[in-house]
N, CA, C and O atoms as CSV, one atom per row, in Angstrom:
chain,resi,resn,atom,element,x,y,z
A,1,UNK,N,N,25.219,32.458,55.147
A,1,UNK,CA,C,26.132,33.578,55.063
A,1,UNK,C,C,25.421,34.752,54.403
A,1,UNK,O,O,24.727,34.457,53.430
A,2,UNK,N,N,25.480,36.186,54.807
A,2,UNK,CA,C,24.901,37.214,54.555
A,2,UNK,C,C,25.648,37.187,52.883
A,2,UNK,O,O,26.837,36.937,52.686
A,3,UNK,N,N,24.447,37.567,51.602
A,3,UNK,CA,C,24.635,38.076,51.220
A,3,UNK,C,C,24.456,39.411,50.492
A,3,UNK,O,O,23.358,39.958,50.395
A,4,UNK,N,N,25.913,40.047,49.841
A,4,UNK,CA,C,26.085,41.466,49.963
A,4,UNK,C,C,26.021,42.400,49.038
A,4,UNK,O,O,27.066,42.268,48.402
A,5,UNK,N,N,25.552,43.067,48.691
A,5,UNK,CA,C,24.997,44.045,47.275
A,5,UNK,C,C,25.710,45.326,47.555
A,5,UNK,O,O,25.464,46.044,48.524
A,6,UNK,N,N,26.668,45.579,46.581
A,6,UNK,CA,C,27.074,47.111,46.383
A,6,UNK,C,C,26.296,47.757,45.178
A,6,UNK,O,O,26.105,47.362,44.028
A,7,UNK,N,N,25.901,48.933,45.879
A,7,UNK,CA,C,25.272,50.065,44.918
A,7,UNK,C,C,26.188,51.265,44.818
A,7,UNK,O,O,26.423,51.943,45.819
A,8,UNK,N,N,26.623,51.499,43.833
A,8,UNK,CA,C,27.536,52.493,43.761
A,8,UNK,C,C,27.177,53.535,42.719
A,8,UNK,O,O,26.414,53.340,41.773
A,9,UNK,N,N,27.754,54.559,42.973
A,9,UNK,CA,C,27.542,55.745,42.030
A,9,UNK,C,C,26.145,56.174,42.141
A,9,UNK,O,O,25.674,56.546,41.067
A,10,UNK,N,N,25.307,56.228,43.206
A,10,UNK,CA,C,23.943,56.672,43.717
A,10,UNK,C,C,24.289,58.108,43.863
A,10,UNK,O,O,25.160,58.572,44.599
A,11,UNK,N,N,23.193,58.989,42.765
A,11,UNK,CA,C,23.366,60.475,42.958
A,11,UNK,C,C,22.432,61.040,44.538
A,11,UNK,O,O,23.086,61.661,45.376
A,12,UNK,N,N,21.215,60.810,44.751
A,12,UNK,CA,C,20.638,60.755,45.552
A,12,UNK,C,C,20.144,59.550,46.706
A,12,UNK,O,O,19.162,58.831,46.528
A,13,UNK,N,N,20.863,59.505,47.683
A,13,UNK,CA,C,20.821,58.152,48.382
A,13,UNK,C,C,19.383,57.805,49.189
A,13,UNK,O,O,18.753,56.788,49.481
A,14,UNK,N,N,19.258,59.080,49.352
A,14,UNK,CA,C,18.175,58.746,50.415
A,14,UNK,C,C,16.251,58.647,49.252
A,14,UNK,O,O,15.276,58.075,49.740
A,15,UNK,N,N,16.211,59.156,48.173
A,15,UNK,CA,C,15.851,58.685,47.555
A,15,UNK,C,C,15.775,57.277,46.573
A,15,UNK,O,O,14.906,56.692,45.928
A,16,UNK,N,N,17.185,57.111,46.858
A,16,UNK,CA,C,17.562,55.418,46.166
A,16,UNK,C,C,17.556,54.753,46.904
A,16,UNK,O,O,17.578,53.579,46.533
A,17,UNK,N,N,17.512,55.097,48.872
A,17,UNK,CA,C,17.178,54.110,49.580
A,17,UNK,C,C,15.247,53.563,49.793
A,17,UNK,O,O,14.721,52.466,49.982
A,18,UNK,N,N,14.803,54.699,49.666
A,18,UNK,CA,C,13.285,54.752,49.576
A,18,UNK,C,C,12.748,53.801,48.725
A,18,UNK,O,O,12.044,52.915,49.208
A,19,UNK,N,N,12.999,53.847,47.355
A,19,UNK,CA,C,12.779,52.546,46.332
A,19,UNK,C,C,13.547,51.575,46.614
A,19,UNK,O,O,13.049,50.467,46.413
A,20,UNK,N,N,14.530,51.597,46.988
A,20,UNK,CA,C,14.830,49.919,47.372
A,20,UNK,C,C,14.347,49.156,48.402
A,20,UNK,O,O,14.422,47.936,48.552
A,21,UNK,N,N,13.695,50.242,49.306
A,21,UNK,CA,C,12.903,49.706,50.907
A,21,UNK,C,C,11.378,49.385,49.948
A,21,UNK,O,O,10.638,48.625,50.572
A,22,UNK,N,N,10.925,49.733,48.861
A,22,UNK,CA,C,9.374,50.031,48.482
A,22,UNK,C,C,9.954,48.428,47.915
A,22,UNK,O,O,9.519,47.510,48.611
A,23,UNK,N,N,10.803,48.026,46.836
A,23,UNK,CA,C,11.231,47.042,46.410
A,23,UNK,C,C,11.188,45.785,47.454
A,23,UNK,O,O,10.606,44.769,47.074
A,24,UNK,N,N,11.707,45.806,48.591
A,24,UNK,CA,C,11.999,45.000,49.326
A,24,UNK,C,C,10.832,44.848,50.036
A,24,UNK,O,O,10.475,43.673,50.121
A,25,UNK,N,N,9.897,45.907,50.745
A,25,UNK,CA,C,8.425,45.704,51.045
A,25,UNK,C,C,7.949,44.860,50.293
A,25,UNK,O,O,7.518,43.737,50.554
A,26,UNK,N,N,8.047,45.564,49.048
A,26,UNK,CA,C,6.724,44.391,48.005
A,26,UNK,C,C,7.351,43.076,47.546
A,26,UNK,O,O,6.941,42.367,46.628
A,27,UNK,N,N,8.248,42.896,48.211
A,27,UNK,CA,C,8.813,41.143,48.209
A,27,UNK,C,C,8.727,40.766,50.167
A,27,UNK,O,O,9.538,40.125,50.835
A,28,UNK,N,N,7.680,41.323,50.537
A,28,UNK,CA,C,7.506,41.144,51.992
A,28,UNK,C,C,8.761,41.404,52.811
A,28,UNK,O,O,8.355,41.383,53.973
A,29,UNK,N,N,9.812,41.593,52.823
A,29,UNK,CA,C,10.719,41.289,53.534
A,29,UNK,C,C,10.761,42.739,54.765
A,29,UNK,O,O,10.198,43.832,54.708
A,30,UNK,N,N,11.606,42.189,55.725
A,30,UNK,CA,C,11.752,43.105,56.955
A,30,UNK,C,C,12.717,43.741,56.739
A,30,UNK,O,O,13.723,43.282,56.199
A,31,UNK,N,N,12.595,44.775,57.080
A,31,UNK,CA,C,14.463,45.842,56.643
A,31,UNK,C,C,14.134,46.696,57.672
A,31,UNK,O,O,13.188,47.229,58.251
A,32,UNK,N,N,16.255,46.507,57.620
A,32,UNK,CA,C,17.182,47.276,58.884
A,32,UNK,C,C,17.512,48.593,58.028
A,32,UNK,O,O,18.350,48.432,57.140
A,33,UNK,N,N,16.941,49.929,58.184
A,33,UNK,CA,C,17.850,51.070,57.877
A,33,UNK,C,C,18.623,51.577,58.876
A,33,UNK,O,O,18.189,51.969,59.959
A,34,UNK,N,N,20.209,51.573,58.394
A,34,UNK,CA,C,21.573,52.288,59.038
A,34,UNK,C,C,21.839,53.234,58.691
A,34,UNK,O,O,22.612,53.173,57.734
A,35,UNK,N,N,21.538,54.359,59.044
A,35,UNK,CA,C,22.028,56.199,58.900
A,35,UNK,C,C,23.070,56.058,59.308
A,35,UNK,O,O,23.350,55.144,60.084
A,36,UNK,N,N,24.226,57.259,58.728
A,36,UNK,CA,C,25.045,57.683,59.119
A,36,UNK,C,C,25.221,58.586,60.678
A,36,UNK,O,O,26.203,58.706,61.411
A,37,UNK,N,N,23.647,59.197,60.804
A,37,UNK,CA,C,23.541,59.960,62.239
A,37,UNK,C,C,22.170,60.496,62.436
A,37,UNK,O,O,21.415,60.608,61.471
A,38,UNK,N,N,21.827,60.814,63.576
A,38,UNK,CA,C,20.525,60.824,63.724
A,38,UNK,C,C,19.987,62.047,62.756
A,38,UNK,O,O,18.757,62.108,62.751
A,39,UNK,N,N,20.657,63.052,61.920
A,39,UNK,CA,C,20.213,63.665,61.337
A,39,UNK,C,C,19.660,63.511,59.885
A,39,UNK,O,O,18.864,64.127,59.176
A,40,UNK,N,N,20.647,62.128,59.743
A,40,UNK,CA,C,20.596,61.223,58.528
A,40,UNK,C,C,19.374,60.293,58.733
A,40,UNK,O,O,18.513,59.841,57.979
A,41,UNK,N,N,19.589,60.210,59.788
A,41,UNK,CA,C,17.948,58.965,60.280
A,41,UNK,C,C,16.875,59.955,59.682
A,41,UNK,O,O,16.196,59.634,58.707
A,42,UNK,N,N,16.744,61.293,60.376
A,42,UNK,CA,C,15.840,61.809,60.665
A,42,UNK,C,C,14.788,62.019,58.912
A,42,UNK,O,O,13.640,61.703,58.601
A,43,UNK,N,N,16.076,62.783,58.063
A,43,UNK,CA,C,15.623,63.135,56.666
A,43,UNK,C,C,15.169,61.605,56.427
A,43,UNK,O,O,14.038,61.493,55.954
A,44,UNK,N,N,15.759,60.604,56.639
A,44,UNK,CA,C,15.009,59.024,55.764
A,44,UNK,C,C,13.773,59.237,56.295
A,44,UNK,O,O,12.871,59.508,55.503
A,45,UNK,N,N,13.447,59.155,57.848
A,45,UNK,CA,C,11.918,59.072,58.441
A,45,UNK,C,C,10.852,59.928,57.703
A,45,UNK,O,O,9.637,59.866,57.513
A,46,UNK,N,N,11.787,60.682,57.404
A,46,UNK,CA,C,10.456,61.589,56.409
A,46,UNK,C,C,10.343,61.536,54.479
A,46,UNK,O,O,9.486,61.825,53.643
A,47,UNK,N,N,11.468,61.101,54.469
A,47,UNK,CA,C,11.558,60.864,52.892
A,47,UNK,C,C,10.231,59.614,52.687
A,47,UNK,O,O,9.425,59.409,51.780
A,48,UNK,N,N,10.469,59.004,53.904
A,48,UNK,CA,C,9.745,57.316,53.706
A,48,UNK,C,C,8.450,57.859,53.911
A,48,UNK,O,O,7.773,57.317,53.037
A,49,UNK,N,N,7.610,58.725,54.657
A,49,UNK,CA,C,6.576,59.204,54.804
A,49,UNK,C,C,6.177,59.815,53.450
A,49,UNK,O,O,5.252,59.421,52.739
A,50,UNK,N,N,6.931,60.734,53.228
A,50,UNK,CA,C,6.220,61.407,51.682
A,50,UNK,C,C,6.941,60.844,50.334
A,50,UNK,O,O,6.950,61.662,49.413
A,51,UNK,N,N,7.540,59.598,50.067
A,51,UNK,CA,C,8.135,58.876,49.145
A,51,UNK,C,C,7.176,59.131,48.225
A,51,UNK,O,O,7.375,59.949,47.327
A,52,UNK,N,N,5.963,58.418,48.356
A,52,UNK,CA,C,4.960,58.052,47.655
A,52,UNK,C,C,3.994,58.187,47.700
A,52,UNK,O,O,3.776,57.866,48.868
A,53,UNK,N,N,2.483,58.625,47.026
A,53,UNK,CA,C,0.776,58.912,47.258
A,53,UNK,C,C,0.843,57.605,47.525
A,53,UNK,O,O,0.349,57.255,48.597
A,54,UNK,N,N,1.382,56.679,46.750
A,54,UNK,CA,C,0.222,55.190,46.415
A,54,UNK,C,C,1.220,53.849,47.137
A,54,UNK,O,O,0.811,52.694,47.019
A,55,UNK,N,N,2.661,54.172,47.945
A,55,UNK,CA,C,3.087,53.045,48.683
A,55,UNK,C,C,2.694,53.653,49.649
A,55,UNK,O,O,2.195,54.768,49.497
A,56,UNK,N,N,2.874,52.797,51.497
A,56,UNK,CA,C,2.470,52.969,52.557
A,56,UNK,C,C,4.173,52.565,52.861
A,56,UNK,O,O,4.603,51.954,51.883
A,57,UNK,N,N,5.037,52.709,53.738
A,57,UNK,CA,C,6.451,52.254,53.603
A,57,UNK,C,C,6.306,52.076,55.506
A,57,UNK,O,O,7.051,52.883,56.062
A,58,UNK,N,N,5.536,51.226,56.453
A,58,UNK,CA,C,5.347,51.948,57.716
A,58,UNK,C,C,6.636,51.458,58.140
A,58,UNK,O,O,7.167,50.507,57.566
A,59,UNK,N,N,7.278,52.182,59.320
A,59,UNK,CA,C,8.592,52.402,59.735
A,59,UNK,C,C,8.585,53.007,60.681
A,59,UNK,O,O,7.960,54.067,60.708
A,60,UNK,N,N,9.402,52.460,61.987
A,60,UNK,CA,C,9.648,52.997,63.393
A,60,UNK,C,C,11.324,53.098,63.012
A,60,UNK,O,O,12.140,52.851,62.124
A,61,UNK,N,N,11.102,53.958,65.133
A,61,UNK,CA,C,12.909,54.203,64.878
A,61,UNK,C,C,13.266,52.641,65.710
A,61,UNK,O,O,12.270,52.011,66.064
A,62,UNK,N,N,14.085,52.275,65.894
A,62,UNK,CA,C,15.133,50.795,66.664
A,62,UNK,C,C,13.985,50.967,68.065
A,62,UNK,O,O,13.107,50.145,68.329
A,63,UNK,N,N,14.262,52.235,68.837
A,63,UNK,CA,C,14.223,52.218,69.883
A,63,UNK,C,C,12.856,52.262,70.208
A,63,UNK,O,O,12.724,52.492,71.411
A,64,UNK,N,N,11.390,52.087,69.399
A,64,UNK,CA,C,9.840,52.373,69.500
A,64,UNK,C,C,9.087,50.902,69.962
A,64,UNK,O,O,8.997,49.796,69.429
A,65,UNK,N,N,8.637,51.448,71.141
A,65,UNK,CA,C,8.128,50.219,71.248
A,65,UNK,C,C,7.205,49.333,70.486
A,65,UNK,O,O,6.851,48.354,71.142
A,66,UNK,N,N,6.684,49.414,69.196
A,66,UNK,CA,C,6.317,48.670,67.939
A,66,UNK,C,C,7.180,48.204,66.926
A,66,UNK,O,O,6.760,47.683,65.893
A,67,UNK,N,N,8.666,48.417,67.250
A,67,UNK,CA,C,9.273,48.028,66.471
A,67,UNK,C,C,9.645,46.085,66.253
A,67,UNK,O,O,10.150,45.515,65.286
A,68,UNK,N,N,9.322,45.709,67.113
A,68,UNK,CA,C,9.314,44.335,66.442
A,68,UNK,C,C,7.691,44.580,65.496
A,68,UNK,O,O,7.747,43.885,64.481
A,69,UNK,N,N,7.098,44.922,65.534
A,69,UNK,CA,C,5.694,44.352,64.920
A,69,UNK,C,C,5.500,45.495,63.262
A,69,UNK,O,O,4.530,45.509,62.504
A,70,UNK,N,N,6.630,46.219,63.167
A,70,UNK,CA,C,6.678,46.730,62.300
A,70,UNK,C,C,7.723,46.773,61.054
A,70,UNK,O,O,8.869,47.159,61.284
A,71,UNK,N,N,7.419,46.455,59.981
A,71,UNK,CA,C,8.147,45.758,59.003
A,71,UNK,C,C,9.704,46.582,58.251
A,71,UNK,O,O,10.388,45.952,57.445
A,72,UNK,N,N,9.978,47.675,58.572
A,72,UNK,CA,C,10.686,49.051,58.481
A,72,UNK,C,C,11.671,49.615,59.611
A,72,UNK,O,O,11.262,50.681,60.071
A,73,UNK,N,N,12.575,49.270,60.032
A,73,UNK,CA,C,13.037,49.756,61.527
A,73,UNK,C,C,14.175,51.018,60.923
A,73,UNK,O,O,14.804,50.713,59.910
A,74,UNK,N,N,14.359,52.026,61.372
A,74,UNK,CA,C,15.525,52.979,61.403
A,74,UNK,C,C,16.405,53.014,62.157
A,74,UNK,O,O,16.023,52.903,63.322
A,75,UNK,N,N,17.530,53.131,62.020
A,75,UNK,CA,C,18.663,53.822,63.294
A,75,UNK,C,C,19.640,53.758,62.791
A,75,UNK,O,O,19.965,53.088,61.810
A,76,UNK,N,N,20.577,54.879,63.791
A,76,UNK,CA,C,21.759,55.236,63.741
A,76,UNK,C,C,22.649,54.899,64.074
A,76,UNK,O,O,23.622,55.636,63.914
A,77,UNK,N,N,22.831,53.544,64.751
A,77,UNK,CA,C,23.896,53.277,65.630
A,77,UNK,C,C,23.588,51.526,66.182
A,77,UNK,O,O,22.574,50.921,66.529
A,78,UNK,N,N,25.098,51.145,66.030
A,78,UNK,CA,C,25.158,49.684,65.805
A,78,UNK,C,C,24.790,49.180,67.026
A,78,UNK,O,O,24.990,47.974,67.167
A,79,UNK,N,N,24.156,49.961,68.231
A,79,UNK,CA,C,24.000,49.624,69.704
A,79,UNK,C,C,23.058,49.199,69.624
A,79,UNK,O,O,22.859,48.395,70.534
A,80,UNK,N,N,21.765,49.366,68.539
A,80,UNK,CA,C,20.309,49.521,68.911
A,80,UNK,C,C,20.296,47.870,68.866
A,80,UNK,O,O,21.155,47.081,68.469
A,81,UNK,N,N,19.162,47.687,69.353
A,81,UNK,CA,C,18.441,46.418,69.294
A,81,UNK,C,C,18.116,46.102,68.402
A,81,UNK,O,O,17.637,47.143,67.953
A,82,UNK,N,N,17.951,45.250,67.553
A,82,UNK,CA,C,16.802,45.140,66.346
A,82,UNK,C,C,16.099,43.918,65.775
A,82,UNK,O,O,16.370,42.814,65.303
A,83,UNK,N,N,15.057,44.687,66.062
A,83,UNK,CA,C,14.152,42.901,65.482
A,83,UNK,C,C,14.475,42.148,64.691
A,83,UNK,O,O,14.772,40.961,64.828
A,84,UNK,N,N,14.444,42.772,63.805
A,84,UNK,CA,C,14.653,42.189,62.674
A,84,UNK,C,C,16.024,41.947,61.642
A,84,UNK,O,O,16.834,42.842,61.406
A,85,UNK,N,N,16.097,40.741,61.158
A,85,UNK,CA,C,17.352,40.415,61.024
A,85,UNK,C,C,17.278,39.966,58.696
A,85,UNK,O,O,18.036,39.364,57.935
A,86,UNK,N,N,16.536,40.377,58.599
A,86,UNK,CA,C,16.374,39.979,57.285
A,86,UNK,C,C,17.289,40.441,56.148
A,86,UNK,O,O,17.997,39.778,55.391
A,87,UNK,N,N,17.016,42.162,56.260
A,87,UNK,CA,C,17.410,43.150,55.456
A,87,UNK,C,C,18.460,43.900,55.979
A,87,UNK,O,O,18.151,44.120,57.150
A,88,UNK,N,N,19.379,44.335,55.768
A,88,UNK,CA,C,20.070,45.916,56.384
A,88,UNK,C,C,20.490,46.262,55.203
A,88,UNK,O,O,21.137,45.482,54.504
A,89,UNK,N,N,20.099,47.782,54.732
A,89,UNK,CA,C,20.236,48.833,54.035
A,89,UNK,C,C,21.506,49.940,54.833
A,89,UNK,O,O,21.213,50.815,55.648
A,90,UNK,N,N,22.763,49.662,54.408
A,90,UNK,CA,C,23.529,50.580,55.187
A,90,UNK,C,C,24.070,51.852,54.928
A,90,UNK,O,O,24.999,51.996,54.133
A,91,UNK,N,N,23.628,52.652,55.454
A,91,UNK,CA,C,24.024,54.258,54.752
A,91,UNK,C,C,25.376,54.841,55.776
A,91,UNK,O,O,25.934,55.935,55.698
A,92,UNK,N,N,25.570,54.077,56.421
A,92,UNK,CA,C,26.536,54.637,57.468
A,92,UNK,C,C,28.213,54.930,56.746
A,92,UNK,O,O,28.230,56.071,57.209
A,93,UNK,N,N,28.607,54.902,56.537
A,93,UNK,CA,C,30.160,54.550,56.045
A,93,UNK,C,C,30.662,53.692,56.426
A,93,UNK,O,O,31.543,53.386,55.623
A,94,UNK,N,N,30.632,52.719,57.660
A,94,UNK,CA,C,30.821,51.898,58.194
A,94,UNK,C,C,30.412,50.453,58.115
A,94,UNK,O,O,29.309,49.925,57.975
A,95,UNK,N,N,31.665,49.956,58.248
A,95,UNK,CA,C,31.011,48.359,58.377
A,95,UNK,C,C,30.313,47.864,59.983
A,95,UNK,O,O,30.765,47.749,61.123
A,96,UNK,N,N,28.937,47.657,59.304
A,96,UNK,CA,C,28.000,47.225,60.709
A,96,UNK,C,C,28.659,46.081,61.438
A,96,UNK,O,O,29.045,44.949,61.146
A,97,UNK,N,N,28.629,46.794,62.433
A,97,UNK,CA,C,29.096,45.545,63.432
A,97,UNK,C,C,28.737,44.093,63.594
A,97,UNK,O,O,29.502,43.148,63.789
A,98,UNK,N,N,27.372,44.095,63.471
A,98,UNK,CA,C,25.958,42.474,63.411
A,98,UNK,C,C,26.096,42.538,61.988
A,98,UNK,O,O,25.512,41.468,61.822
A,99,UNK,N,N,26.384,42.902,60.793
A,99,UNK,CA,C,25.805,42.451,59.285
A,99,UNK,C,C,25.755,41.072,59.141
A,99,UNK,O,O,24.972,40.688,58.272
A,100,UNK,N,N,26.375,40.210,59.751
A,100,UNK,CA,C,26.766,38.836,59.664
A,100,UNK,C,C,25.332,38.276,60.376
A,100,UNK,O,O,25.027,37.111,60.124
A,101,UNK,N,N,24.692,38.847,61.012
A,101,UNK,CA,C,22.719,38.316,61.404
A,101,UNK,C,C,22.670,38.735,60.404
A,101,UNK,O,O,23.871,38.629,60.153
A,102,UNK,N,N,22.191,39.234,59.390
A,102,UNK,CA,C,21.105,39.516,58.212
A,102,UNK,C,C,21.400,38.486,57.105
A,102,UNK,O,O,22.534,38.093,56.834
A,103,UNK,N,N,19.901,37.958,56.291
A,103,UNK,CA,C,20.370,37.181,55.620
A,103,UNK,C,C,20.847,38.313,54.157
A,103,UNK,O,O,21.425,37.814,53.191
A,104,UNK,N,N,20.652,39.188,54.177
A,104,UNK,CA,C,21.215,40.149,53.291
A,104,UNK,C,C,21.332,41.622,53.596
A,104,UNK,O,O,20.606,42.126,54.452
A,105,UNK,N,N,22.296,42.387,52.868
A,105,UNK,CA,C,22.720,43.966,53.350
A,105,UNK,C,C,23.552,44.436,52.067
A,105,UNK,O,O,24.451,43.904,51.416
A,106,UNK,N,N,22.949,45.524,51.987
A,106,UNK,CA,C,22.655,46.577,50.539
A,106,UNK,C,C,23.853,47.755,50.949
A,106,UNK,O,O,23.307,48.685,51.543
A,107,UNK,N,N,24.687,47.871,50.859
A,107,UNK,CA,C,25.630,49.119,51.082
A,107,UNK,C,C,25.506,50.080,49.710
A,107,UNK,O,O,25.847,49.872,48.546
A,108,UNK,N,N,24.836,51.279,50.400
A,108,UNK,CA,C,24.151,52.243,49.150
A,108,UNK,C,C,25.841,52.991,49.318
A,108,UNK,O,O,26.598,52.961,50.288
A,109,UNK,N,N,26.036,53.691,47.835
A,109,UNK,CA,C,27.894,54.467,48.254
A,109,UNK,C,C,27.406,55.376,46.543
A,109,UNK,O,O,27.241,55.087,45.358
A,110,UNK,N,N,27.340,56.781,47.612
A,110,UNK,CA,C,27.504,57.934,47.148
A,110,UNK,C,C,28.025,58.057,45.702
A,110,UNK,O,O,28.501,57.037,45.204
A,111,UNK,N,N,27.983,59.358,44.863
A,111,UNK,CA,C,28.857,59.678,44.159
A,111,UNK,C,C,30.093,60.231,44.711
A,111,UNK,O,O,30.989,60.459,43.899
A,112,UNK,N,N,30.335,60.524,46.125
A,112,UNK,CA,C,31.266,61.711,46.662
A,112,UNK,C,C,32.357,60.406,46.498
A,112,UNK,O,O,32.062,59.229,46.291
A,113,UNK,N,N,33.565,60.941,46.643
A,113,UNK,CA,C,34.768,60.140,46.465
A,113,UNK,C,C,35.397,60.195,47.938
A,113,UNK,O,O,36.506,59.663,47.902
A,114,UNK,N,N,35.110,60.603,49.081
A,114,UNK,CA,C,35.709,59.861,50.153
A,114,UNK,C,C,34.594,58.318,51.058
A,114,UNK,O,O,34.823,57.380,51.821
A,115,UNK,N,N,33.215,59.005,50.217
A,115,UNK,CA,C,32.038,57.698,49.945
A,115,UNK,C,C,32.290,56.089,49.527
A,115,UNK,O,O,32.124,54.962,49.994
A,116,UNK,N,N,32.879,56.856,48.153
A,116,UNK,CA,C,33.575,55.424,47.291
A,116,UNK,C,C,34.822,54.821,47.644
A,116,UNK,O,O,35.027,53.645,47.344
A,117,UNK,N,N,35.849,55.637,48.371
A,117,UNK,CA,C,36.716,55.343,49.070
A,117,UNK,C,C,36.845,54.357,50.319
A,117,UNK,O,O,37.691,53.464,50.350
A,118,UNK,N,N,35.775,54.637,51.522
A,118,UNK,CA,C,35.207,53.871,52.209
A,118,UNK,C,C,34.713,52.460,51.613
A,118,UNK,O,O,35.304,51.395,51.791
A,119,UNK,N,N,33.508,52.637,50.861
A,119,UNK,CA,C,32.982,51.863,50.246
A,119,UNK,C,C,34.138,50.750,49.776
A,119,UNK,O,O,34.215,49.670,50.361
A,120,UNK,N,N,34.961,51.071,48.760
A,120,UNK,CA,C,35.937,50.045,48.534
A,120,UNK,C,C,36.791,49.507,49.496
A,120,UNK,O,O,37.624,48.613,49.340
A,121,UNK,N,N,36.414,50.350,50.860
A,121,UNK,CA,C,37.417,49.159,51.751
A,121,UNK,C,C,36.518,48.521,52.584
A,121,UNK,O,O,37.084,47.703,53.309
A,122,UNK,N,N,35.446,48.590,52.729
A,122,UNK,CA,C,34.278,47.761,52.684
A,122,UNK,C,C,34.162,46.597,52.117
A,122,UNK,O,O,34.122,45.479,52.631
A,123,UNK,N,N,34.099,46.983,50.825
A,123,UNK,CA,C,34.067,45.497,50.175
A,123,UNK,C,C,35.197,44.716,50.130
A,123,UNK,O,O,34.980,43.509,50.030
A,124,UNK,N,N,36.829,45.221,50.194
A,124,UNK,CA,C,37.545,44.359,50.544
A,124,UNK,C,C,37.640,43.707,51.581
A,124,UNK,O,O,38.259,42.646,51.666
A,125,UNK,N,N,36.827,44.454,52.816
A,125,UNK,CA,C,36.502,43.486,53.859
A,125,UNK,C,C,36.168,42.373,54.203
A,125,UNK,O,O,36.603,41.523,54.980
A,126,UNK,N,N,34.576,42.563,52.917
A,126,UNK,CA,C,33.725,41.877,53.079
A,126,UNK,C,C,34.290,40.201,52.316
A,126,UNK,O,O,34.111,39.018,52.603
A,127,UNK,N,N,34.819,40.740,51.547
A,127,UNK,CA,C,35.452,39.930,50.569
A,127,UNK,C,C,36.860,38.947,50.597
A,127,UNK,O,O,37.104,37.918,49.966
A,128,UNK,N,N,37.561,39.591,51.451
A,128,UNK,CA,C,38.315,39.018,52.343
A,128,UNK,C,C,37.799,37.976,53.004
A,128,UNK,O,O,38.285,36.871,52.763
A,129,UNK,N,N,36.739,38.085,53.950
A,129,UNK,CA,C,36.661,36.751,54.735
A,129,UNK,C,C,35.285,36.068,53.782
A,129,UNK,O,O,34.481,35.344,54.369
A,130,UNK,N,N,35.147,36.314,52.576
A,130,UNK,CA,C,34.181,35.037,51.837
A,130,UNK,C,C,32.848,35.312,51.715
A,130,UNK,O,O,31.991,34.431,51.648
A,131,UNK,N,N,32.648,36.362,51.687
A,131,UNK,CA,C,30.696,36.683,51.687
A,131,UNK,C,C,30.732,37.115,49.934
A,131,UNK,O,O,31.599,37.625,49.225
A,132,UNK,N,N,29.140,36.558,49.643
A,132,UNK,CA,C,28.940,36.989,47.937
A,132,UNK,C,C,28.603,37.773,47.996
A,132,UNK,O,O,27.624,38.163,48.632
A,133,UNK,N,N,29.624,38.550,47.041
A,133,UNK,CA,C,29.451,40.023,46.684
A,133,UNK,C,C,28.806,40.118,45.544
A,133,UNK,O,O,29.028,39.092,44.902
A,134,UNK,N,N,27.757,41.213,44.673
A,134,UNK,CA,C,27.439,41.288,43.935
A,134,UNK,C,C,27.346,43.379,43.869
A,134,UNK,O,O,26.739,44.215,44.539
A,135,UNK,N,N,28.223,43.442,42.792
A,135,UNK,CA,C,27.950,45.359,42.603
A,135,UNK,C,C,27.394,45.713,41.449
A,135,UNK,O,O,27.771,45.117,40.440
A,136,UNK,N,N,26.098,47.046,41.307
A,136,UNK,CA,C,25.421,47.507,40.712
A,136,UNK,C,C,25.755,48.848,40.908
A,136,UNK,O,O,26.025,49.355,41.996
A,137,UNK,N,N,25.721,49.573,39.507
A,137,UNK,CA,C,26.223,50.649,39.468
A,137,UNK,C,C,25.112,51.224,38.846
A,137,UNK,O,O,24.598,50.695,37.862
A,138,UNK,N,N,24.601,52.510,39.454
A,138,UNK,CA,C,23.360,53.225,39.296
A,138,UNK,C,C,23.599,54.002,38.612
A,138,UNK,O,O,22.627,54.752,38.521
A,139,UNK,N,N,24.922,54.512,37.607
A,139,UNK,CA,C,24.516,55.666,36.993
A,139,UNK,C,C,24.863,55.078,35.248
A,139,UNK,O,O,24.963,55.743,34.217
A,140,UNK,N,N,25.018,53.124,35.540
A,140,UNK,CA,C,24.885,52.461,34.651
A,140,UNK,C,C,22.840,52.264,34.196
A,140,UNK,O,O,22.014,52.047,35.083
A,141,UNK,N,N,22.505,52.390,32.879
A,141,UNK,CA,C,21.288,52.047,32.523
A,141,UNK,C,C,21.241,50.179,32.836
A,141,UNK,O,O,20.217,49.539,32.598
C-alpha cells in the first residue's frame, strides 16, 4: 500500500520540491513529478537544472523518449505514461488518479489557503480508505 507524506505550510514549493527530489536521488530512488500545468511543469524543468552547482538532478518530461532510462520524470497530467512507479511528488491539487502504483507520494500544500483547503480533502481521502499517512509541517523547525 502506497505510503503518504503531507508537507504542509511550504512557502516556496517548487524550491521545496527540488530538495526533496535531491533527497530522494541520493537514496537512489525514481521519482514521478505532478505539476499543476504545463506552465508549472515548465518552471520545475528549470528550477531542477539550476537547483544546484554540485547536484546533477537529470530529468525528462513523461512524454521523452529516455524517459524510462532516466531517474526524474515530469508531467502534467494523469494521462501520461510513466515508468516509473517508485516516487510521486504531487504538486497538482489533485488527487492522482494511479497514486495507488507508487510505493510512495509526497503531496507538497502551499501556504495559500484554497492550497490547504484542497490538501485537507486529500488527506481525508486518502485516509478514508486506509493508506499511512504521515504530515510534516515546514514552517515547523
Amino acid at each position: 500500500m502506497t505510503r503518504i507524506d503531507f508537507h504542509s505550510n511550504v512557502a516556496d514549493r517548487i524550491d521545496y520540491v527540488c530538495r526533496l527530489t535531491r533527497k530522494a536521488r541520493a537514496a537512489d530512488c525514481q521519482i514521478v513529478l505532478l505539476a499543476q500545468d504545463k506552465d508549472q511543469r515548465d518552471v520545475l524543468d528549470d528550477a531542477l537544472w539550476r537547483f544546484s552547482e554540485l547536484d546533477f538532478l537529470p530529468h525528462v518530461h513523461a512524454e521523452h523518449p529516455l524517459a524510462p532510462r532516466t531517474p526524474i520524470v515530469l508531467t502534467d497530467t494523469d494521462a501520461a505514461e510513466l515508468p516509473h512507479h517508485q516516487v510521486l511528488i504531487n504538486l497538482s491539487g489533485a488527487t492522482p488518479a494511479h497514486f495507488a502504483r507508487f510505493e510512495r507520494m509526497f503531496e507538497i500544500i502551499s501556504t495559500n489557503e484554497a492550497d490547504k483547503a484542497a490538501g485537507r480533502e486529500r488527506y481525508a481521502f486518502y485516509k478514508q480508505r486506509g493508506y499511512a499517512l504521515t504530515h510534516y509541517d515546514a514552517d515547523k523547525p
